[in-house]
C-alpha positions as CSV (number, residue, x, y, z in Angstrom):
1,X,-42.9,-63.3,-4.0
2,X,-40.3,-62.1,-1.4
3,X,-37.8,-61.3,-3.9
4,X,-40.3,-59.3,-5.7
5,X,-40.9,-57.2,-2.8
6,X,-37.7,-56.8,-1.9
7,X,-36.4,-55.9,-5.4
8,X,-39.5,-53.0,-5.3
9,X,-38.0,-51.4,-1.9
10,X,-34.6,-51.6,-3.4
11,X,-35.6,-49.3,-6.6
12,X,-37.5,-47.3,-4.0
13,X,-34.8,-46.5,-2.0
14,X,-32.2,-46.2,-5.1
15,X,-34.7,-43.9,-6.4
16,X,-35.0,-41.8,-3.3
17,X,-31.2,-41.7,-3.0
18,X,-30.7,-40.4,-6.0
19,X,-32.8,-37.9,-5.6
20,X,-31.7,-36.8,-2.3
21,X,-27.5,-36.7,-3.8
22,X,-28.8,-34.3,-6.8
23,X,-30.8,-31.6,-4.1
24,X,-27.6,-31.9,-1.8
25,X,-25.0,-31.3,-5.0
26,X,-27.9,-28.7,-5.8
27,X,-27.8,-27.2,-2.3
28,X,-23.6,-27.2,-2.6
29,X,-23.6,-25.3,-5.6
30,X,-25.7,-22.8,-3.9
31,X,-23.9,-22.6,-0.7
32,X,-20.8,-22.2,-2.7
33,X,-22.4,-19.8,-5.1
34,X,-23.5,-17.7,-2.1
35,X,-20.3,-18.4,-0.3
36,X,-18.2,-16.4,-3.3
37,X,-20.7,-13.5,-3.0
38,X,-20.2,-13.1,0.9
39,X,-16.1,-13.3,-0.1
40,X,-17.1,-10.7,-3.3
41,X,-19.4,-8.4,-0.4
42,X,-16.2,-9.1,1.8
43,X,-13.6,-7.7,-0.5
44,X,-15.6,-4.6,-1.7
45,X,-16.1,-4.0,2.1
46,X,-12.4,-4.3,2.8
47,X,-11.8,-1.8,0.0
48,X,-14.2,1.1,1.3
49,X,-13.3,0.6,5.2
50,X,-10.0,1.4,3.0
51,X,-11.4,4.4,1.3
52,X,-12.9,5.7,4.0
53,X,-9.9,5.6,6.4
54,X,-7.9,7.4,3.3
55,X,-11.0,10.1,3.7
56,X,-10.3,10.3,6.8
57,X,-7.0,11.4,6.7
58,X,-7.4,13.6,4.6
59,X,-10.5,15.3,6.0
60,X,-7.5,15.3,9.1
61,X,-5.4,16.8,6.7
62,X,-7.9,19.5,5.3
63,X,-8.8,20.5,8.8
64,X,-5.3,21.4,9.7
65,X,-5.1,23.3,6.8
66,X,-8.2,25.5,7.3
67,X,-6.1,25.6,10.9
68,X,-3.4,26.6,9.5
69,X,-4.9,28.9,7.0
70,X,-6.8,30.6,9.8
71,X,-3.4,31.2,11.8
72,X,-1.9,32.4,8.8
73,X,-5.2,35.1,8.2
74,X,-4.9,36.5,11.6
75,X,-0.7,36.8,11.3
76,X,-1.3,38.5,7.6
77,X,-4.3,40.9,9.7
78,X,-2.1,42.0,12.4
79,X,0.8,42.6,10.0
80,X,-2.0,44.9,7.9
81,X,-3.0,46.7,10.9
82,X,0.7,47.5,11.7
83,X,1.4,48.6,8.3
84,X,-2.0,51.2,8.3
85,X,-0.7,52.6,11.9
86,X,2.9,52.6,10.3
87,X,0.9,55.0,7.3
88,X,-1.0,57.0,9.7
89,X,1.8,57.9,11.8
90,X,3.7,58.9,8.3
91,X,0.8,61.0,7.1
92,X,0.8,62.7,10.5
93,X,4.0,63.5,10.9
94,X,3.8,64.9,7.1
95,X,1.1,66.8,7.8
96,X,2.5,68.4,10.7
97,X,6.0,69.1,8.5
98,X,3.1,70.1,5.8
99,X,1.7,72.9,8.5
100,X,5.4,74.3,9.7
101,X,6.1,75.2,6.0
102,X,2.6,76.7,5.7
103,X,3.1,79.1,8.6
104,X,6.7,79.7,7.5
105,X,5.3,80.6,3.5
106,X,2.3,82.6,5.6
107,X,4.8,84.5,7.6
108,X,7.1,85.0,4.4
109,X,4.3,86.5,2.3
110,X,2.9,88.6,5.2
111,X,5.9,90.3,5.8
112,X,6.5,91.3,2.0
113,X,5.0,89.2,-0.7
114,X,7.4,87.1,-2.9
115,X,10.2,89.5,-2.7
116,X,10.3,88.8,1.1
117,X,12.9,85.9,0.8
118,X,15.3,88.8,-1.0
119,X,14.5,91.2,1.1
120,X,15.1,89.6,4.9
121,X,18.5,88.5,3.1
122,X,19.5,91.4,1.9
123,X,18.8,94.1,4.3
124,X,22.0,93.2,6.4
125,X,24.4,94.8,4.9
126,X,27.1,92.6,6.7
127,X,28.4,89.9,3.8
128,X,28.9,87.5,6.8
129,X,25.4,87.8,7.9
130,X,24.1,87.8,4.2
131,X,25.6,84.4,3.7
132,X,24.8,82.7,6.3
133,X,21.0,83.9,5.7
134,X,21.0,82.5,2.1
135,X,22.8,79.2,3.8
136,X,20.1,79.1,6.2
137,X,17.0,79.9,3.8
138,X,18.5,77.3,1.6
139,X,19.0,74.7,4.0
140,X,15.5,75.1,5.0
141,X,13.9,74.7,1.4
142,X,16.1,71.7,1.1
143,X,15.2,70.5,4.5
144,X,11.0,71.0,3.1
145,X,11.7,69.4,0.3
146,X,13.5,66.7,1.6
147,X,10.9,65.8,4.0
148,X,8.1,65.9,1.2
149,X,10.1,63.0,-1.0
150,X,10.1,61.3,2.7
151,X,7.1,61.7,2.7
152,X,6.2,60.3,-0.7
153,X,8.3,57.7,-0.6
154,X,7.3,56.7,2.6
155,X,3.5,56.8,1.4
156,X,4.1,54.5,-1.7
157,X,6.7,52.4,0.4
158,X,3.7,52.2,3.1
159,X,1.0,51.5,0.6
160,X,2.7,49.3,-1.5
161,X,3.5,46.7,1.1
162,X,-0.3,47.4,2.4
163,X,-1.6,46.0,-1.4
164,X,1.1,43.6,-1.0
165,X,-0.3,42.1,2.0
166,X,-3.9,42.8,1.3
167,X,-3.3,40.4,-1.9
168,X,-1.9,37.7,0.3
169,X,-4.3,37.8,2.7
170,X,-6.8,37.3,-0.2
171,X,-5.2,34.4,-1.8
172,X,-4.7,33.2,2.0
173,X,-8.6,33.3,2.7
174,X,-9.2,31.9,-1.5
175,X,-7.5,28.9,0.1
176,X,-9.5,28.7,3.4
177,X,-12.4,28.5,1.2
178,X,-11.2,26.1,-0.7
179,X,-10.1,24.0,1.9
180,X,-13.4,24.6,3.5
181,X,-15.3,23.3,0.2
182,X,-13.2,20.4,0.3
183,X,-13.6,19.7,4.0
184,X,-17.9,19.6,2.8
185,X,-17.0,17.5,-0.2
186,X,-15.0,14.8,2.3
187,X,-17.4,14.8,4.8
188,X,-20.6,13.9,2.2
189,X,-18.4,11.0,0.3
190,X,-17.2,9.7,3.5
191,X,-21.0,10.3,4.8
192,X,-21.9,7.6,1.4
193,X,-19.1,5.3,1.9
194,X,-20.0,4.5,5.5
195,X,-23.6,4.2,4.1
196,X,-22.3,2.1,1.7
197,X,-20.5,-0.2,3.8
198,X,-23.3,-0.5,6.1
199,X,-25.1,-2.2,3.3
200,X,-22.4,-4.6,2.6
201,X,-22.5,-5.4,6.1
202,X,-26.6,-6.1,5.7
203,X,-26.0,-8.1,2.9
204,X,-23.2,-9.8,4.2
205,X,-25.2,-10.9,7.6
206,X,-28.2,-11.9,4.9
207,X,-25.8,-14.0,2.9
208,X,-24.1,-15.4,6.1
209,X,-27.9,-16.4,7.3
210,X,-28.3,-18.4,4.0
211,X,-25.3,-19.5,3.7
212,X,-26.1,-21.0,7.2
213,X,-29.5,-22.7,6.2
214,X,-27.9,-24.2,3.1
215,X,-25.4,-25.8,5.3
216,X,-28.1,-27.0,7.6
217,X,-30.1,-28.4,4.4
218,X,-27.2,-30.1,3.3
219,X,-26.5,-31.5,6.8
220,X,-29.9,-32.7,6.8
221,X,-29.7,-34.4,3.4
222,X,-26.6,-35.5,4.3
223,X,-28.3,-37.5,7.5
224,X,-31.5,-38.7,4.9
225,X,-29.2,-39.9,2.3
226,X,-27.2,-42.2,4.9
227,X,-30.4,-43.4,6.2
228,X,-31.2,-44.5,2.6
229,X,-27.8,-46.5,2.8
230,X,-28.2,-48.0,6.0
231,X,-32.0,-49.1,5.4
232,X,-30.3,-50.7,1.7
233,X,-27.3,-52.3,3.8
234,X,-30.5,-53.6,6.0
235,X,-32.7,-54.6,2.9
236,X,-29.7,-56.7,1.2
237,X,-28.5,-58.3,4.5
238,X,-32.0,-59.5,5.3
239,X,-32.3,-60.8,1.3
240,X,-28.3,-62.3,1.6
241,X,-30.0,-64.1,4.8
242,X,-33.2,-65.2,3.3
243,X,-31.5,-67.0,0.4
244,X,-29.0,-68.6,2.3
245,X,-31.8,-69.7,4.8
246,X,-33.3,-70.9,1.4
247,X,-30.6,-72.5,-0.5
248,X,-30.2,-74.4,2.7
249,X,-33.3,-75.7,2.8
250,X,-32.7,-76.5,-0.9
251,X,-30.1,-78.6,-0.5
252,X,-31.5,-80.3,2.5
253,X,-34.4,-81.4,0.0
254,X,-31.9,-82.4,-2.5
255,X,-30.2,-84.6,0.2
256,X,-32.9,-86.3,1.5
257,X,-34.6,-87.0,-2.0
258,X,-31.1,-88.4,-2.8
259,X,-31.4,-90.7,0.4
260,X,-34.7,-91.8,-0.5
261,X,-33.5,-92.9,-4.1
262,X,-30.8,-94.9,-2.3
263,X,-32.9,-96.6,-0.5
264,X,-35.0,-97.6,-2.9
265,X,-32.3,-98.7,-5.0
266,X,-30.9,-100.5,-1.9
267,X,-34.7,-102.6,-2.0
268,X,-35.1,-103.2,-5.5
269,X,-31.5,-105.2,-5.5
270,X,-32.8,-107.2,-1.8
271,X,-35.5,-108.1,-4.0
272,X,-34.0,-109.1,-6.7
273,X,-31.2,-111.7,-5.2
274,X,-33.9,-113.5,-2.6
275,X,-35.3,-115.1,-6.1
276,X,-38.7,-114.7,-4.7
277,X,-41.0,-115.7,-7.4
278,X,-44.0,-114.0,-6.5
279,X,-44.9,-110.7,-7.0
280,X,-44.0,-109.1,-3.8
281,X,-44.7,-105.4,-3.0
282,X,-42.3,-103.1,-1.6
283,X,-43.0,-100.4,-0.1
284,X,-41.3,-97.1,0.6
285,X,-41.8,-94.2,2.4
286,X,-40.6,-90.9,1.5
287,X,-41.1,-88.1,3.0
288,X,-40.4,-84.2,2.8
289,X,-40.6,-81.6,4.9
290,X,-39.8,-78.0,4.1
291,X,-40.0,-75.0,5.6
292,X,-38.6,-71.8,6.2
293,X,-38.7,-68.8,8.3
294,X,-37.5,-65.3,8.0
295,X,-36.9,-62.8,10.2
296,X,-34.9,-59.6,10.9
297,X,-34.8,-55.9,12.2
298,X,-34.3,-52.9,10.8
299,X,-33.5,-49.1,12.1
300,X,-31.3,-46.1,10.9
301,X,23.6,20.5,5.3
302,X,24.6,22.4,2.0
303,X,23.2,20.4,-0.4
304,X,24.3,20.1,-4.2
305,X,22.2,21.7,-7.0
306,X,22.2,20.5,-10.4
307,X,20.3,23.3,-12.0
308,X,18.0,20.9,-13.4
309,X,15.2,22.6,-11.4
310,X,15.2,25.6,-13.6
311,X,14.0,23.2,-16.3
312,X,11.5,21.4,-14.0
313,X,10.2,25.1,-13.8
314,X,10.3,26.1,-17.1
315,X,7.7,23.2,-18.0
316,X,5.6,23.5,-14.9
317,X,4.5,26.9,-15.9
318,X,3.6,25.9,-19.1
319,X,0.3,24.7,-17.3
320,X,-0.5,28.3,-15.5
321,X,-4.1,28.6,-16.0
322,X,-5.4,25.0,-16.0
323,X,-7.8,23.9,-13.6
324,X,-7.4,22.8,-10.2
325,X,-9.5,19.1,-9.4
326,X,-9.1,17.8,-6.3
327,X,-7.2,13.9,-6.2
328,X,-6.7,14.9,-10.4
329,X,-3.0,14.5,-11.6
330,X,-3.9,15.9,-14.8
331,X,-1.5,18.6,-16.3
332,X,-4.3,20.2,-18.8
333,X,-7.7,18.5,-17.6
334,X,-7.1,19.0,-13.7
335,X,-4.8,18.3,-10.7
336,X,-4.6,19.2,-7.1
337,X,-1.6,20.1,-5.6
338,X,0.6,17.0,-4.9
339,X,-0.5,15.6,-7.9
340,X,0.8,18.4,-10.0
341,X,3.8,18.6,-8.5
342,X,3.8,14.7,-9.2
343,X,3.3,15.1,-12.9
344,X,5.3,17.9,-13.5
345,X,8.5,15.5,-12.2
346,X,7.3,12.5,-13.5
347,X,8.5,14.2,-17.2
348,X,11.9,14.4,-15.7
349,X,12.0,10.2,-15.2
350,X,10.8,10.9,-11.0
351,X,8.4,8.8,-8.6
352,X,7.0,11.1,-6.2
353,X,3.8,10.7,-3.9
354,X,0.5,11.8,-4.3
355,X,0.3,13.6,-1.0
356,X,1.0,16.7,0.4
357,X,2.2,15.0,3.6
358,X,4.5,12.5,2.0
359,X,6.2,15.1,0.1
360,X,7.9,16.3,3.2
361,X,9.8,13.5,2.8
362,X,11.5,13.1,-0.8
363,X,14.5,13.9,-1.5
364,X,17.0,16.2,0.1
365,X,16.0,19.0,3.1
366,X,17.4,22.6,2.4
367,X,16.3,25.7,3.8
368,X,14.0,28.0,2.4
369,X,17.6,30.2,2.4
370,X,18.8,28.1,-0.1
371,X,15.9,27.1,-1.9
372,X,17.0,26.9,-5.3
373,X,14.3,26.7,-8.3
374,X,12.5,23.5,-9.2
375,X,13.2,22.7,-4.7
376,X,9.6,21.7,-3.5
377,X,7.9,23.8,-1.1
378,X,5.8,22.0,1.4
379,X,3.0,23.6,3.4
380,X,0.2,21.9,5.9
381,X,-1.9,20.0,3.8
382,X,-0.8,22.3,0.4
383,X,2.9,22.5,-1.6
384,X,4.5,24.0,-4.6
385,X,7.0,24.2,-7.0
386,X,9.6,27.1,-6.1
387,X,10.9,29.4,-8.7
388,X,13.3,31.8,-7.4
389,X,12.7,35.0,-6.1
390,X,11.0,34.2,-3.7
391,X,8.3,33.2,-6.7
392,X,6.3,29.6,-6.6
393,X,4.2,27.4,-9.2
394,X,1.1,25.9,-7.8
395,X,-2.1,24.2,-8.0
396,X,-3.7,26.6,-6.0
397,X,-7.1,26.0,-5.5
398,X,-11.0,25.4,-7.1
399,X,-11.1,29.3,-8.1
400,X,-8.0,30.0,-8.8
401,X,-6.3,26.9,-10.8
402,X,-2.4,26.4,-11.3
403,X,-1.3,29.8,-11.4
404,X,2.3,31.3,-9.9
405,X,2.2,33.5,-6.8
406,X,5.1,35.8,-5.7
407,X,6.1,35.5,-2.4
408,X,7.0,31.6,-1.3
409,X,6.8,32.6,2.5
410,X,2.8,33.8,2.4
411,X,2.4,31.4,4.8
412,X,4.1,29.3,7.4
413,X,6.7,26.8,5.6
414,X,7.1,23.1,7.0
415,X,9.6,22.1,4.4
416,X,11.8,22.5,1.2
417,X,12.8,19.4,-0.7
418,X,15.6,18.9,-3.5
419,X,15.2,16.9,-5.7
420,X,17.9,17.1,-8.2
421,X,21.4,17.8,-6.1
């Protein structure tokens, strides 16, 4: 009946072990399965804390560009101002030339009509004075009309460089606001990305917290399932010491049954050698005694020029009139600046940067004296291609696209950059 029992506790146990080791290999797969999405959240947030400090530089970057752009607006403004003053004090001094010749003509006609040139000439009648008369009406008509072509030329000289710089101060402030669009469009993505990583930081410390009470469950499971063992190791000890208390008592049965079968034997031959005739009785006593007990516990310089540059040119402007996309590298569907510089020399076999900033660095400093075409021309936080003449190639801006603009020095130049010496 022990056994029985015994064998009833064991499957128990055996049964409850069993299902304790598949909920702790269930909990492990879970812990592991949420331990590969905290490294998953981990990675992705590794990436945007990336992302955003890229945005952040080049917010930097954007805001010393509207800086600069600003500077560059107020130089181009003074210079303007200059130049009007410079065509005021020309028309002035024309009109005052323009009001001497008026009083002269005035004097000329009051005095005797058209003929009054001919007349105040020739009424000396010394050939000496006559001469030097004609010289000096002549030399005054020549003196008016030279200082009307001054004049004029001075005008169209004057106005000219006015448009000039008018035109520069427009693309100037195109690019400010630009610049200042792209400055908004930074500050919303990097606005989302920080929102975004502040999620993944949520989900991270939610997945942490689980990850934690899985590791607790399986710490617990862990403790139930060596219980289980231990209360086994206690159940088979107690049965090992229960049958050898048993066969014990077994053999101790076996012995003395053997000893009283001796005995007996031992009698019967007495008997049998006395030769006693009469029916005698023997008499034998056996006896047996068994018992058992069980019991137990439990508990649990100069610089070289190839010419080469003329070519780089020659297909850069190809793209004139494509758009402008900011972070793009696209010839025909879109680039920004560095990256169109970028593709434009990546035709000619060349690696370069997609950065403004890290363009300063490529190839060989010149001067903008000795900028040759195809030299890049770098500019805070913008750059183009040059192409003589003080000419340049560029991916200019949201409005205006790659386009080429005609003076290379329209605002302040950091660096020029030869590429093929």
């Amino acid at each position: 009946m022990m056994f029985g029992t015994q064998g009833v506790c064991a499957s128990t146990l055996d049964e409850k072990q069993k299902a304790l080791e598949q909920q702790k290999a269930q909990t492990q797969r879970d812990l592991a399965a949420k331990q590969a999405e905290i490294d998953d959240l981990e990675v992705k947030k590794r990436k945007l804390e990336g992302e955003i400090e890229a945005l952040d530089k080049d917010l930097i970057e954007v805001m010393v560009e509207i800086k600069t752009l600003k500077a560059d607006i107020a130089d181009k403004e003074v210079e303007i101002e200059k130049t009007k003053e410079d065509l005021e004090v020309a028309q002035k001094d024309v009109e005052d030339q323009y009001e001497s010749m008026k009083t002269r003509i005035q004097f000329l006609y009051e005095k005797g009509g058209t003929g009054a040139w001919a007349e105040m000439i020739l009424a000396d009648a010394n050939l000496s004075n006559l001469l030097n008369k004609a010289e000096y009406t002549q030399e005054l008509y020549d003196y008016d009309r030279e200082a009307l072509d001054t004049y004029v030329d001075t005008v169209e000289q004057v106005t000219e460089l006015e448009n000039n710089l008018e035109i520069e101060k427009s693309e100037l402030v195109v690019m400010r606001e630009c610049s200042e669009e792209e400055e908004k469009e930074l500050n919303k993505k990097l606005e989302e990305k920080k929102a975004t990583s502040a999620n993944y930081a949520s989900e991270i410390q939610n997945a942490e917290a689980k990850a934690d009470a899985y590791t607790e469950l399986i710490r617990q499971q862990s403790a139930q399932i060596r219980q289980i063992q231990q209360q086994k190791e206690e159940e088979a000890r107690r049965a090992a010491e229960e049958a050898r208390q048993k066969a014990a008592q077994e053999a101790a049965r076996k012995a003395a049954e053997q000893e009283r079968q001796r005995q007996a034997a031992a009698s019967r031959a007495n008997n049998s050698s006395s030769g006693s005739s009469s029916g005698g009785s023997s008499g034998g006593s056996s006896g047996g005694s068994s018992g058992g007990s069980s019991g137990g516990s439990s508990g649990g310089g100069s610089v070289g020029y190839s010419g080469k540059g003329s070519a780089v040119v020659s297909y850069a402007t190809q793209f004139v009139g494509n758009p402008y996309v900011w972070g793009g590298t696209s010839l025909t569907n879109g680039a920004d600046c560095s990256g169109f510089i970028m593709s434009v020399y990546a035709k000619f076999g060349v690696s370069l940067p997609h950065s403004s900033s890290a363009l300063r660095g490529v190839g060989t400093g010149v001067s903008y004296s000795e900028a040759k075409p195809g030299d890049i021309i770098c500019y805070s936080g913008h750059c183009a291609i040059y192409m003589g003449n003080g000419a340049i190639v560029h991916a200019s801006c949201k409005k205006d696209g790659i386009k080429i603009s005609y003076n290379a020095a329209y605002r302040t130049i950091l660096a020029v950059r030869r590429i093929f010496t």
